[in-house]
PDB file of N, CA, C and O in Angstrom:
ATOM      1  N   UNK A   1      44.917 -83.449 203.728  1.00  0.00           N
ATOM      2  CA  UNK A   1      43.944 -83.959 202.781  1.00  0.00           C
ATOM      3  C   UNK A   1      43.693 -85.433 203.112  1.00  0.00           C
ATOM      4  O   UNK A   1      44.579 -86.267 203.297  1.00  0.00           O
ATOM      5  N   UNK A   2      42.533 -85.621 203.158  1.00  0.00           N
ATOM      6  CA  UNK A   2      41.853 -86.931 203.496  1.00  0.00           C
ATOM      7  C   UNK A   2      41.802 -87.750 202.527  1.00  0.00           C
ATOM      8  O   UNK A   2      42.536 -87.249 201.675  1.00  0.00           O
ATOM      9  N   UNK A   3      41.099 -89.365 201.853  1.00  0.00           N
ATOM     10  CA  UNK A   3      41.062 -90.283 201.347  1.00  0.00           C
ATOM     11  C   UNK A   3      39.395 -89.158 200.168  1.00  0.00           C
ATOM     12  O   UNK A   3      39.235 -88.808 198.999  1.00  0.00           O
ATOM     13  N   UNK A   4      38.841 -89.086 201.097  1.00  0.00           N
ATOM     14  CA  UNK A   4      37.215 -88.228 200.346  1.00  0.00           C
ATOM     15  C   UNK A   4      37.635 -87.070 199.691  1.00  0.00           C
ATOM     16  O   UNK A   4      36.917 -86.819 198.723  1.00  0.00           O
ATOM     17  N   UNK A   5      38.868 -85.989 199.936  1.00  0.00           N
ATOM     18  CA  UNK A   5      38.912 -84.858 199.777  1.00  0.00           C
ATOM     19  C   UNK A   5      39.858 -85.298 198.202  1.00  0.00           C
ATOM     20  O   UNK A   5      39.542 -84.964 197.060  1.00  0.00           O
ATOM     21  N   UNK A   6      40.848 -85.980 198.551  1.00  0.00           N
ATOM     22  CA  UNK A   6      41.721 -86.450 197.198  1.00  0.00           C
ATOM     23  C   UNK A   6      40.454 -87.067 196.199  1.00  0.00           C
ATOM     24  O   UNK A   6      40.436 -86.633 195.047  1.00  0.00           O
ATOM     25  N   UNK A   7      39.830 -87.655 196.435  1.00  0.00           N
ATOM     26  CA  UNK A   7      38.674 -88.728 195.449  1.00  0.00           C
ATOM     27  C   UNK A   7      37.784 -87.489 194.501  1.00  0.00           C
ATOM     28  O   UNK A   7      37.439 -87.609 193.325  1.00  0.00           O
ATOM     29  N   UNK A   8      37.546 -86.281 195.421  1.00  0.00           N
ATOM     30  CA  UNK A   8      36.936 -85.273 195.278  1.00  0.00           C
ATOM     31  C   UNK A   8      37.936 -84.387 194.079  1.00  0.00           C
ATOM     32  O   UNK A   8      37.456 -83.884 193.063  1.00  0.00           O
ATOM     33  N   UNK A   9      39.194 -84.341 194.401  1.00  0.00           N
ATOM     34  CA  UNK A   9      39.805 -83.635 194.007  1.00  0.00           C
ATOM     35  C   UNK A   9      40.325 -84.132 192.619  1.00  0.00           C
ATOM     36  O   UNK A   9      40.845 -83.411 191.767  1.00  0.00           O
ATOM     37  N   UNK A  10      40.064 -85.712 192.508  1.00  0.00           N
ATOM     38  CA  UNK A  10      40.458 -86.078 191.476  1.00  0.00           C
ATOM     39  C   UNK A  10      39.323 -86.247 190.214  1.00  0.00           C
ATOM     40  O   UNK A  10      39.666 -86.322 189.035  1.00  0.00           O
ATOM     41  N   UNK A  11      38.455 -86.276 190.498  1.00  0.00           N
ATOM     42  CA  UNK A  11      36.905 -86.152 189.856  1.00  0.00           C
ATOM     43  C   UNK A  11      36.954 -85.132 189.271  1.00  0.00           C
ATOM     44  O   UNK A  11      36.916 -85.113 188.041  1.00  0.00           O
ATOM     45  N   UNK A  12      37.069 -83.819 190.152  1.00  0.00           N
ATOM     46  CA  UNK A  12      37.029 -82.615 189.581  1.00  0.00           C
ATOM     47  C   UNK A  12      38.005 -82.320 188.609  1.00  0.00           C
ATOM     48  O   UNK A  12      37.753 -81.380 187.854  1.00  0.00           O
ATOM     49  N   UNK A  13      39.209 -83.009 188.453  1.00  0.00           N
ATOM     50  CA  UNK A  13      40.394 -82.285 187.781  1.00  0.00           C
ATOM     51  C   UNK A  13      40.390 -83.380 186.485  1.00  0.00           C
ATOM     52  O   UNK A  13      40.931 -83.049 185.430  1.00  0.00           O
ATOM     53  N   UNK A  14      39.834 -84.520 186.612  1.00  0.00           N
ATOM     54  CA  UNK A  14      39.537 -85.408 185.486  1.00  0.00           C
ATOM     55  C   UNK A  14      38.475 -85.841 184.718  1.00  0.00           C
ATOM     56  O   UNK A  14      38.384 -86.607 183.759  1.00  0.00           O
ATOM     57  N   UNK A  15      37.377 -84.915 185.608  1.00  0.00           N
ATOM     58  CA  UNK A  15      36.444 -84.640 184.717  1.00  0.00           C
ATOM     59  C   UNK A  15      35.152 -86.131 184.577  1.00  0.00           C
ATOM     60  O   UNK A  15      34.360 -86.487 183.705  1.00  0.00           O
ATOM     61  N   UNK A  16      35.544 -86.656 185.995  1.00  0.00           N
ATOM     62  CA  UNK A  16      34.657 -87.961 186.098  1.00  0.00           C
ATOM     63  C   UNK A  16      33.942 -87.980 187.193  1.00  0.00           C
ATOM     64  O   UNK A  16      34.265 -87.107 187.999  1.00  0.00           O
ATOM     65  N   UNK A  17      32.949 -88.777 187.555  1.00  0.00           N
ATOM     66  CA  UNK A  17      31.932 -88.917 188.672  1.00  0.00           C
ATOM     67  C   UNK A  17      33.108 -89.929 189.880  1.00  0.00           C
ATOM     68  O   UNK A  17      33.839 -90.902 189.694  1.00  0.00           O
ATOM     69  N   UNK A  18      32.876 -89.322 190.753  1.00  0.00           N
ATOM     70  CA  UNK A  18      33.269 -89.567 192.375  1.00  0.00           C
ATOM     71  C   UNK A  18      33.951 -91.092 192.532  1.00  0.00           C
ATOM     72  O   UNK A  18      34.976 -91.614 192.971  1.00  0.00           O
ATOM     73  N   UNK A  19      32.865 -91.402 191.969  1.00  0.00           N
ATOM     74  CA  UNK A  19      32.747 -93.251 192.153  1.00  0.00           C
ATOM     75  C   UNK A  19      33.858 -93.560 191.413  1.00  0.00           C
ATOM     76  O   UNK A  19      34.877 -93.994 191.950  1.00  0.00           O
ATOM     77  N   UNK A  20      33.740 -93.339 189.963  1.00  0.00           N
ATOM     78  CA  UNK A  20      34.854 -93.484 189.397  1.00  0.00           C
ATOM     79  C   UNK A  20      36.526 -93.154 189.537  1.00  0.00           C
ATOM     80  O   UNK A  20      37.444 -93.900 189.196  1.00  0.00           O
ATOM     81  N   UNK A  21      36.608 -92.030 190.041  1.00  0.00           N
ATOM     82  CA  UNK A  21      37.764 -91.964 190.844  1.00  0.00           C
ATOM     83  C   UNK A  21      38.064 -92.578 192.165  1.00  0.00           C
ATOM     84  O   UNK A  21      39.230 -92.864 192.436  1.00  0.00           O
ATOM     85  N   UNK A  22      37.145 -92.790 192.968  1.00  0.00           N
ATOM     86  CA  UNK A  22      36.731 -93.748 193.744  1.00  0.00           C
ATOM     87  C   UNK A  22      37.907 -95.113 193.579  1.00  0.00           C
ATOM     88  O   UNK A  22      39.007 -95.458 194.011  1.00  0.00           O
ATOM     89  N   UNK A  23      36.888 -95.554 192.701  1.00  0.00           N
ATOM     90  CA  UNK A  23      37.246 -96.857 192.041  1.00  0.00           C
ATOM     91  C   UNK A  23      39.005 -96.552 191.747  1.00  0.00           C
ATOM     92  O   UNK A  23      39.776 -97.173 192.479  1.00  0.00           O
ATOM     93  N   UNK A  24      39.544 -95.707 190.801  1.00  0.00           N
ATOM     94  CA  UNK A  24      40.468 -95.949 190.136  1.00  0.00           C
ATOM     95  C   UNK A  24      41.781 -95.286 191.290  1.00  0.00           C
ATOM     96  O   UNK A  24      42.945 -95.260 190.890  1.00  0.00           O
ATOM     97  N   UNK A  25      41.386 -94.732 192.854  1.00  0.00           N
ATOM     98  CA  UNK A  25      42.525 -94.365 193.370  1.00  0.00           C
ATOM     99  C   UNK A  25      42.427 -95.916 194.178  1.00  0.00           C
ATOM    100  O   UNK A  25      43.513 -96.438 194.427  1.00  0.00           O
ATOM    101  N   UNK A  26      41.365 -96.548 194.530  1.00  0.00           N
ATOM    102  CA  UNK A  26      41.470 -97.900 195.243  1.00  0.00           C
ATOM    103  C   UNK A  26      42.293 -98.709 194.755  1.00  0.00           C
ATOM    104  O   UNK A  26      43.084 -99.476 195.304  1.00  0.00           O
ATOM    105  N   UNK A  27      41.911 -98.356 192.922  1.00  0.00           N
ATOM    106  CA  UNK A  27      42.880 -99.963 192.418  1.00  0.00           C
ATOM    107  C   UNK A  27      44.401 -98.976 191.845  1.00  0.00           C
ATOM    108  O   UNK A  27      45.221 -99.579 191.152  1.00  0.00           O
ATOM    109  N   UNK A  28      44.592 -97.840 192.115  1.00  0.00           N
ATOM    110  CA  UNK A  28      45.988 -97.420 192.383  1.00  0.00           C
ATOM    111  C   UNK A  28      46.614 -98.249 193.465  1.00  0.00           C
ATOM    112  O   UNK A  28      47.558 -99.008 193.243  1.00  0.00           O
ATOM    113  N   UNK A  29      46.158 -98.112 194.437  1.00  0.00           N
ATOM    114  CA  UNK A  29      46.713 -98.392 195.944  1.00  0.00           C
ATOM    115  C   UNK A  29      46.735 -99.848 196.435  1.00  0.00           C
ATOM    116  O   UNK A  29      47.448-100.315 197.323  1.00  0.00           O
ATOM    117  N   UNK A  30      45.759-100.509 195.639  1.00  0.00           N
ATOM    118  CA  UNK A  30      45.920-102.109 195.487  1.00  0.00           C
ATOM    119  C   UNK A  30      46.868-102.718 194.821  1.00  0.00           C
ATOM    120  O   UNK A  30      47.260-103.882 194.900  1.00  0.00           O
ATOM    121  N   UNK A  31      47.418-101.318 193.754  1.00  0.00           N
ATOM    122  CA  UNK A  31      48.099-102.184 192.673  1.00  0.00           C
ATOM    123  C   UNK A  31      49.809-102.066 193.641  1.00  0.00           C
ATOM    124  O   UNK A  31      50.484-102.990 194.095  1.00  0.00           O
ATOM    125  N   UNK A  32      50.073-100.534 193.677  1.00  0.00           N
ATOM    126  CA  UNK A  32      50.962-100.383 195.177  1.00  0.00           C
ATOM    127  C   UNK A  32      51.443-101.378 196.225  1.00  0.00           C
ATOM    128  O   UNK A  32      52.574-101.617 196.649  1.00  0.00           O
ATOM    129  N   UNK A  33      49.819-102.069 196.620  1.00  0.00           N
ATOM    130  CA  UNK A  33      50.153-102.254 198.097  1.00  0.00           C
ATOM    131  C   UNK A  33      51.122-104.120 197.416  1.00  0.00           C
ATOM    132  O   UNK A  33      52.169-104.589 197.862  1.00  0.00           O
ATOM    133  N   UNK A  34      50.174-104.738 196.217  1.00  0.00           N
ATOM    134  CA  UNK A  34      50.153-106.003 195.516  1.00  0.00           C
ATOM    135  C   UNK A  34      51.967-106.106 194.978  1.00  0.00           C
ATOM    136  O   UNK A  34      52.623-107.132 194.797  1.00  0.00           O
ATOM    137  N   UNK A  35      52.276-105.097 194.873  1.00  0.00           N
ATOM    138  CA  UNK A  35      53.746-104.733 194.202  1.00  0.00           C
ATOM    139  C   UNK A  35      55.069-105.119 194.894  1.00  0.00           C
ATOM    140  O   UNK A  35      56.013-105.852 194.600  1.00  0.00           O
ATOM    141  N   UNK A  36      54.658-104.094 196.231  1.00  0.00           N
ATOM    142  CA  UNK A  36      55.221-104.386 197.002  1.00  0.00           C
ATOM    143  C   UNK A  36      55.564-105.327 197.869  1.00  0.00           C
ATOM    144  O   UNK A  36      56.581-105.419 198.556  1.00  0.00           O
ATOM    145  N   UNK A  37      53.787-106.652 197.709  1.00  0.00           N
ATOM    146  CA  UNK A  37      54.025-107.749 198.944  1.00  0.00           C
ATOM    147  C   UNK A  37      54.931-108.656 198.000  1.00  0.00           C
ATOM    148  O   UNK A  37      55.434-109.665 198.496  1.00  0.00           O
ATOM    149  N   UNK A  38      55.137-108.383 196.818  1.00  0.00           N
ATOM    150  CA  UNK A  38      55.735-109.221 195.835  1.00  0.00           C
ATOM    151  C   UNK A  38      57.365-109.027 196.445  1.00  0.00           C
ATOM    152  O   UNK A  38      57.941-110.005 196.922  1.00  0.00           O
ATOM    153  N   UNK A  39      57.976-107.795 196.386  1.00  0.00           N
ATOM    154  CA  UNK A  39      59.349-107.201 196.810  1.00  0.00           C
ATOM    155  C   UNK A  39      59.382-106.742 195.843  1.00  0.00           C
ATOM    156  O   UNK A  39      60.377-107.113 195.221  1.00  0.00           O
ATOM    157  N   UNK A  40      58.660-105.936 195.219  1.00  0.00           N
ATOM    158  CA  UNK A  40      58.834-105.105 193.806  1.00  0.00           C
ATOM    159  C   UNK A  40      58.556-103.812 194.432  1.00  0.00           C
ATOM    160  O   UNK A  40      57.889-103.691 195.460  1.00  0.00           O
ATOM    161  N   UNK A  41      59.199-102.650 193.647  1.00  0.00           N
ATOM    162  CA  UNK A  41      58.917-101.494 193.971  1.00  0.00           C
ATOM    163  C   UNK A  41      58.179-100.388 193.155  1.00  0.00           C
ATOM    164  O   UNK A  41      57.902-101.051 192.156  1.00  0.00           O
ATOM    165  N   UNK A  42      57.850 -99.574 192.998  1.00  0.00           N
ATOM    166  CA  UNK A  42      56.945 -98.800 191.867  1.00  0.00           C
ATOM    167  C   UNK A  42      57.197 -97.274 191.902  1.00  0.00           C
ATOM    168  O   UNK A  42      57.141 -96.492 192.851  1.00  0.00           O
ATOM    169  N   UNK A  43      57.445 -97.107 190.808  1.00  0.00           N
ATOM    170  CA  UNK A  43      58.121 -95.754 190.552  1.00  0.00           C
ATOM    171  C   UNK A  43      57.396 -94.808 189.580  1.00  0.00           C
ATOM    172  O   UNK A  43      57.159 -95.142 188.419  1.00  0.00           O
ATOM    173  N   UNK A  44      57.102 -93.790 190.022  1.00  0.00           N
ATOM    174  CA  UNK A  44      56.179 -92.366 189.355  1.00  0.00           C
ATOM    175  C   UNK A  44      57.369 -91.686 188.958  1.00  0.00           C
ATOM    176  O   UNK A  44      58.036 -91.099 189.811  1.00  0.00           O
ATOM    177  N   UNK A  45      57.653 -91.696 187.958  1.00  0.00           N
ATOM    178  CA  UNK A  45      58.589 -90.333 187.201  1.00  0.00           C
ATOM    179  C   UNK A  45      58.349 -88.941 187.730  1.00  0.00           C
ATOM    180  O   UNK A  45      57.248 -88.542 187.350  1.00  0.00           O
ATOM    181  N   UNK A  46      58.876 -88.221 188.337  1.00  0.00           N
ATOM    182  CA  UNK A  46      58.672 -87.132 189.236  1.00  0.00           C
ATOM    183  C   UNK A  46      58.041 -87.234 190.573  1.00  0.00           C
ATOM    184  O   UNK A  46      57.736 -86.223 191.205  1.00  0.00           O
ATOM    185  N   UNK A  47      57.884 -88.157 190.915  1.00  0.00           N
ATOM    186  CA  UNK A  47      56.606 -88.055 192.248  1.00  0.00           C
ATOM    187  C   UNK A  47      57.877 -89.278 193.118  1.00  0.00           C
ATOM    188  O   UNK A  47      58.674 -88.974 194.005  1.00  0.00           O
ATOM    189  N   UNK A  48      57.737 -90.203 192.686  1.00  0.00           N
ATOM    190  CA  UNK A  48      58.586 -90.586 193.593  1.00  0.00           C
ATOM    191  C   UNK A  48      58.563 -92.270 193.562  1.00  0.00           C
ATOM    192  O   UNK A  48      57.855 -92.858 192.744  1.00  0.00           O
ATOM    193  N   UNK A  49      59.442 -93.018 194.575  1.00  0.00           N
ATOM    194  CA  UNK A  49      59.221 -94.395 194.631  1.00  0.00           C
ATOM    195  C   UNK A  49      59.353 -95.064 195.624  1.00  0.00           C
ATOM    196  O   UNK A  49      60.391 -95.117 196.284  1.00  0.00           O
ATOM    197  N   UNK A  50      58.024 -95.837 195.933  1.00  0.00           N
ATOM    198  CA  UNK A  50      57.833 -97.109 196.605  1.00  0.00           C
ATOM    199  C   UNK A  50      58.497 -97.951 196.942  1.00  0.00           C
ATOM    200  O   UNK A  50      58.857 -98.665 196.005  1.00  0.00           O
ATOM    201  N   UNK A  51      58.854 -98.228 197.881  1.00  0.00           N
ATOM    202  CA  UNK A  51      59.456 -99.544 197.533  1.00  0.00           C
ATOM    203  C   UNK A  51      59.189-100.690 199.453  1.00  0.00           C
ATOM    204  O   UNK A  51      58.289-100.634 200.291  1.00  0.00           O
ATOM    205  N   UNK A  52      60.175-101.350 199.395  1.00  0.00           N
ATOM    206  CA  UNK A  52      60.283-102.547 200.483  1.00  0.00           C
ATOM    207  C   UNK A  52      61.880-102.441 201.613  1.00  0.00           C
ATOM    208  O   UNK A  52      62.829-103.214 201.484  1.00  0.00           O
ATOM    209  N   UNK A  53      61.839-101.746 202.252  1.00  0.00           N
ATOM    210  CA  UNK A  53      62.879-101.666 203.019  1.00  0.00           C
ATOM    211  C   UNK A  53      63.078-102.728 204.325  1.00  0.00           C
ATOM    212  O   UNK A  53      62.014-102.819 204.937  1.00  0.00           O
ATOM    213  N   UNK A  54      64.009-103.444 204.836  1.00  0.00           N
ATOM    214  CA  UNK A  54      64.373-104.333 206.454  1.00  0.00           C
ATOM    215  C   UNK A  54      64.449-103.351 207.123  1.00  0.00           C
ATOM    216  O   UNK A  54      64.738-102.197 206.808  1.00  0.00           O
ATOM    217  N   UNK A  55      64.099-103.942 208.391  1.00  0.00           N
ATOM    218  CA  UNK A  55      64.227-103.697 209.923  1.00  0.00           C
ATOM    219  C   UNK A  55      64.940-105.032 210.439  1.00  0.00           C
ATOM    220  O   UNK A  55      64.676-106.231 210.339  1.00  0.00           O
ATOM    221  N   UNK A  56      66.031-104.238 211.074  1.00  0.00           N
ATOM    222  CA  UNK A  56      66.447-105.980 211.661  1.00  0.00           C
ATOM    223  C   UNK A  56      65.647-105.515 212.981  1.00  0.00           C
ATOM    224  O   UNK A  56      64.980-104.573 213.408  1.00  0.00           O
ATOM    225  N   UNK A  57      66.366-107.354 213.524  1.00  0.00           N
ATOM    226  CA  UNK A  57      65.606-107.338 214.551  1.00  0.00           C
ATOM    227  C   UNK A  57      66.372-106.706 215.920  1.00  0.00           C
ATOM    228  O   UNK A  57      67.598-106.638 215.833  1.00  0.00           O
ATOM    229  N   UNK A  58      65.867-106.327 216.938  1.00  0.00           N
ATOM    230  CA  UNK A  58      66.399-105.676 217.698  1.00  0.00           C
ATOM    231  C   UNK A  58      65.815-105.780 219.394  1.00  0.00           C
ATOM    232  O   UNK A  58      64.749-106.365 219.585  1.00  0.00           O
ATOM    233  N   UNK A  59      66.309-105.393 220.162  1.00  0.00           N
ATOM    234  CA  UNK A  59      66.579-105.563 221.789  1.00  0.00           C
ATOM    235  C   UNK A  59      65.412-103.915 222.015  1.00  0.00           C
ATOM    236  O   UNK A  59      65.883-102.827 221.683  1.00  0.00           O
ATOM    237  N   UNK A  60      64.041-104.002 222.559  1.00  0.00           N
ATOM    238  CA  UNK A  60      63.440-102.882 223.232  1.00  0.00           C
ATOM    239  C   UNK A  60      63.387-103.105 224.303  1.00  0.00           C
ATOM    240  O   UNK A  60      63.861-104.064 224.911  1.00  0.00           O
ATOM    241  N   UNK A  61      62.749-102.168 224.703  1.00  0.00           N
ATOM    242  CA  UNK A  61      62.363-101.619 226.477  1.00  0.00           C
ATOM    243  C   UNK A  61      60.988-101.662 226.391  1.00  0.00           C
ATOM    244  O   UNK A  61      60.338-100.999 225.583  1.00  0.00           O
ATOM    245  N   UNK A  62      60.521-102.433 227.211  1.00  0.00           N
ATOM    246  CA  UNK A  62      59.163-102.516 227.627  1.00  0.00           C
ATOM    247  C   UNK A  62      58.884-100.918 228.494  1.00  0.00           C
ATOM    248  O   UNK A  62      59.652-100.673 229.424  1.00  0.00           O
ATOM    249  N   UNK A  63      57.911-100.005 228.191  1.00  0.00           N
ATOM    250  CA  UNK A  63      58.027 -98.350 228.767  1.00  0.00           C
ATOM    251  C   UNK A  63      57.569 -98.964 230.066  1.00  0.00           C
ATOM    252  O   UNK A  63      58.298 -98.551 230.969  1.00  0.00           O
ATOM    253  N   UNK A  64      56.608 -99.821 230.526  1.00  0.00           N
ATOM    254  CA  UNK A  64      55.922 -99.659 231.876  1.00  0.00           C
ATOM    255  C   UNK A  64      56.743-100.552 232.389  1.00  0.00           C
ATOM    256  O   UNK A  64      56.302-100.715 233.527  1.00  0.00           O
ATOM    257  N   UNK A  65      57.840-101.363 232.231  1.00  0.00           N
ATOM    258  CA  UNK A  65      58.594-102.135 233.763  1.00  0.00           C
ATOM    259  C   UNK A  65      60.197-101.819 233.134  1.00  0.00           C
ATOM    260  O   UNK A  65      61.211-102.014 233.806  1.00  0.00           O
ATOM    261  N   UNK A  66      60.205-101.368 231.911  1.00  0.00           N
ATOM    262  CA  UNK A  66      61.629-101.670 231.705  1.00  0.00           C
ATOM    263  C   UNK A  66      61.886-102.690 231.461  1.00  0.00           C
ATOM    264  O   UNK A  66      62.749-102.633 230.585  1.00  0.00           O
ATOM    265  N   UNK A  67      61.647-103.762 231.720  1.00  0.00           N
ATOM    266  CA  UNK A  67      62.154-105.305 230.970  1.00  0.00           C
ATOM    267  C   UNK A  67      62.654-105.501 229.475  1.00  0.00           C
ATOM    268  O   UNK A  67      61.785-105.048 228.730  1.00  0.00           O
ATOM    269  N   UNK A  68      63.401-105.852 228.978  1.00  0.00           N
ATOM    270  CA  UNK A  68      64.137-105.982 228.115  1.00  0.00           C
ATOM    271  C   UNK A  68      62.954-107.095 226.752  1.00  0.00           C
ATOM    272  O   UNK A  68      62.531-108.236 226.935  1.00  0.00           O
ATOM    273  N   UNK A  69      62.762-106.291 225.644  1.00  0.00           N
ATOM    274  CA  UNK A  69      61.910-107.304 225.062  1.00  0.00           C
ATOM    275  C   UNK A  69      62.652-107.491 223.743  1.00  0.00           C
ATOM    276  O   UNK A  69      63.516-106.629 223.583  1.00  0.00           O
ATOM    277  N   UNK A  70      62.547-108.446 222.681  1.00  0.00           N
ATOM    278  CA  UNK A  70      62.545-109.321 221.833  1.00  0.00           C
ATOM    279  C   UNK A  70      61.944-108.814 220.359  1.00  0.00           C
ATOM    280  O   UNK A  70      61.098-109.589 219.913  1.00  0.00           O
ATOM    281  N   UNK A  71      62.259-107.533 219.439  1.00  0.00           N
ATOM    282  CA  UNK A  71      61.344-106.759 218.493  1.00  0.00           C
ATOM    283  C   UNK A  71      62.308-108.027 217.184  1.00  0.00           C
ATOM    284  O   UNK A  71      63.482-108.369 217.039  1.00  0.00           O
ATOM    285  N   UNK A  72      61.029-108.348 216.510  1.00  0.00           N
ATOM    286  CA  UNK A  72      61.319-109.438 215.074  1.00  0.00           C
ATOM    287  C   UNK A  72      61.444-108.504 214.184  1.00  0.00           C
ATOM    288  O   UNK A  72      60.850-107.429 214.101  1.00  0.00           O
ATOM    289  N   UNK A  73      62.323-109.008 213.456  1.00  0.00           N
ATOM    290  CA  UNK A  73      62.844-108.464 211.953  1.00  0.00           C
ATOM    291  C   UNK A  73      61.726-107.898 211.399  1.00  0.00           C
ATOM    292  O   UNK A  73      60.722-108.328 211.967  1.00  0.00           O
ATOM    293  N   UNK A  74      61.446-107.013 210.416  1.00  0.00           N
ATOM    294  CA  UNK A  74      60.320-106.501 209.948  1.00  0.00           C
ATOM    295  C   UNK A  74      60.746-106.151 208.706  1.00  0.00           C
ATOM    296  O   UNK A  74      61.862-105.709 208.434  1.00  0.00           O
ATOM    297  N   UNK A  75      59.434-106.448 207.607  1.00  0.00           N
ATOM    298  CA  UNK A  75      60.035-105.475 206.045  1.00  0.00           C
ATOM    299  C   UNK A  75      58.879-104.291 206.797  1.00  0.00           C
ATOM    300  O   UNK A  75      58.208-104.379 207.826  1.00  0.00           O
ATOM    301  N   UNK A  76      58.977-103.459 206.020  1.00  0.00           N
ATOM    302  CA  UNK A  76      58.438-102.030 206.197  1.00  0.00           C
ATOM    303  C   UNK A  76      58.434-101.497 204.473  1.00  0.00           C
ATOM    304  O   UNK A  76      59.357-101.560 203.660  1.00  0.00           O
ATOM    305  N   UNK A  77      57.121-101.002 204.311  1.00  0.00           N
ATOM    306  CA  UNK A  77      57.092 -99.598 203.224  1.00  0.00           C
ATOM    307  C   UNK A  77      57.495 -98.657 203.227  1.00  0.00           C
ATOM    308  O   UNK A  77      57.114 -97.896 204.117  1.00  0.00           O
ATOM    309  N   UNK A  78      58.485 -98.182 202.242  1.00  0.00           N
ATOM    310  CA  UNK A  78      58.968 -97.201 202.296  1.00  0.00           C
ATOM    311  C   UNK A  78      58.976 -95.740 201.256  1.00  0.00           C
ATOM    312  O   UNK A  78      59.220 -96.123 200.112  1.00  0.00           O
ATOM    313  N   UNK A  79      58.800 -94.300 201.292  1.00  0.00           N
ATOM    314  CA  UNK A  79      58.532 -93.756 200.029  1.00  0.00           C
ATOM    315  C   UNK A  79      60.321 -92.557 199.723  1.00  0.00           C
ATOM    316  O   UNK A  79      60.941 -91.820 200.489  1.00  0.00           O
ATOM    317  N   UNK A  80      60.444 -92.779 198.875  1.00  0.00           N
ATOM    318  CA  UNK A  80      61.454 -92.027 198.286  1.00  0.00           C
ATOM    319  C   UNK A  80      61.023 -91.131 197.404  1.00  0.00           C
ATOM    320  O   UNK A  80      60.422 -91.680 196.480  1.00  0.00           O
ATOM    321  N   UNK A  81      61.103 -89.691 197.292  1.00  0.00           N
ATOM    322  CA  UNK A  81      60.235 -88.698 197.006  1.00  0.00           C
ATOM    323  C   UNK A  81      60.756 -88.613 195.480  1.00  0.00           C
ATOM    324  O   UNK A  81      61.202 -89.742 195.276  1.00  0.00           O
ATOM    325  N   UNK A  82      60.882 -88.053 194.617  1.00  0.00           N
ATOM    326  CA  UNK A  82      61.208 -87.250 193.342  1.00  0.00           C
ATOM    327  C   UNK A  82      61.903 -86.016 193.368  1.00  0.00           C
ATOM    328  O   UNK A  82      61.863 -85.173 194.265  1.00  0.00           O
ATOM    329  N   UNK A  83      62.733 -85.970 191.998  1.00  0.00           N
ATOM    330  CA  UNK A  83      63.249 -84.400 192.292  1.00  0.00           C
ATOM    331  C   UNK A  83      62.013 -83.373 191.791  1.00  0.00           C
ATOM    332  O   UNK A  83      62.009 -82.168 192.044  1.00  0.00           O
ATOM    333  N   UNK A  84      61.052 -84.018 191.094  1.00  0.00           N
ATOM    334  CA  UNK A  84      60.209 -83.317 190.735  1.00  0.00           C
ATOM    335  C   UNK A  84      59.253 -82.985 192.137  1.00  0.00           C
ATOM    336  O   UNK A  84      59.114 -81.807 192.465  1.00  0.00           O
ATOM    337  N   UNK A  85      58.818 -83.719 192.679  1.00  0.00           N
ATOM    338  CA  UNK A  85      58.188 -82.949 194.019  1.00  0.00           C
ATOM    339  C   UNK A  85      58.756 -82.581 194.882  1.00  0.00           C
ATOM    340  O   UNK A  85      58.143 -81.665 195.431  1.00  0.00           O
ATOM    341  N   UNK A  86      59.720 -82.824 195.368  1.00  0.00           N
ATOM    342  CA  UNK A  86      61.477 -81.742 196.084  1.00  0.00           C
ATOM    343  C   UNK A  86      61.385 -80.935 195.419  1.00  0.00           C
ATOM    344  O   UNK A  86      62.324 -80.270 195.855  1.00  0.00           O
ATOM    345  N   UNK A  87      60.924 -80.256 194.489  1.00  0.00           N
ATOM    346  CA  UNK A  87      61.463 -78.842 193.680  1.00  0.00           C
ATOM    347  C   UNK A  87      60.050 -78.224 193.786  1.00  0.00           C
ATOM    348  O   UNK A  87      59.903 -77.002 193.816  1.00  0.00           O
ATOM    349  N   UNK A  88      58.771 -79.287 193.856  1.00  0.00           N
ATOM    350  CA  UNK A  88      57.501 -78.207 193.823  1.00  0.00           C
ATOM    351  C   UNK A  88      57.039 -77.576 195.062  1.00  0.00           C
ATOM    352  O   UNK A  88      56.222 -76.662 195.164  1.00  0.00           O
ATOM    353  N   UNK A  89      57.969 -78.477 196.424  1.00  0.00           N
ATOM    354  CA  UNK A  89      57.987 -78.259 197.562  1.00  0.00           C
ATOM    355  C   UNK A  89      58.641 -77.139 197.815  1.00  0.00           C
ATOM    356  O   UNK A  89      58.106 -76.169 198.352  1.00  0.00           O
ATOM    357  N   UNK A  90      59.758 -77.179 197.476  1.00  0.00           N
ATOM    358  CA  UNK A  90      60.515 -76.141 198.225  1.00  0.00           C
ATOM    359  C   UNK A  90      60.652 -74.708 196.810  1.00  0.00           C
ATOM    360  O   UNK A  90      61.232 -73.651 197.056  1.00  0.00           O
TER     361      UNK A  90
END
């Protein structure tokens, strides 16, 4: 399922015009993305939670010479599922 097909899917099941779901999965995902640059995490009761996980930093391999390269620490997004969607899954 695509970004159009969910927008679609949410219109239909809430009973609003396109745009408007539109609008309200954008400022879901703004509010998400805004949460997280904070180091806050966000949690859906059954669905699951967001949050901010490290990467240290670490020693790669360049694939085309092999040379030894230099990878910087990184935060990364991360999703931790629910027991409620673990159970609708399986």
């Amino acid at each position: 399922m695509n970004k159009t097909e969910l927008i679609d899917h949410i219109a239909s099941e809430a009973d609003i015009s396109k745009a408007a779901a539109g609008r309200a999965l954008d400022s879901a995902v703004d509010a998400v993305k805004k949460t997280l640059k904070k180091g806050g995490q966000v949690t859906l009761v059954g669905f699951g939670t967001f949050y901010v996980g490290k990467r240290a930093a670490r020693v790669g391999r360049n694939p085309r010479t092999g040379d030894a390269i230099k990878i910087k620490a990184a935060k990364v997004p991360k999703f931790r599922a629910g027991k409620a969607l673990k159970d609708a899954i399986n």
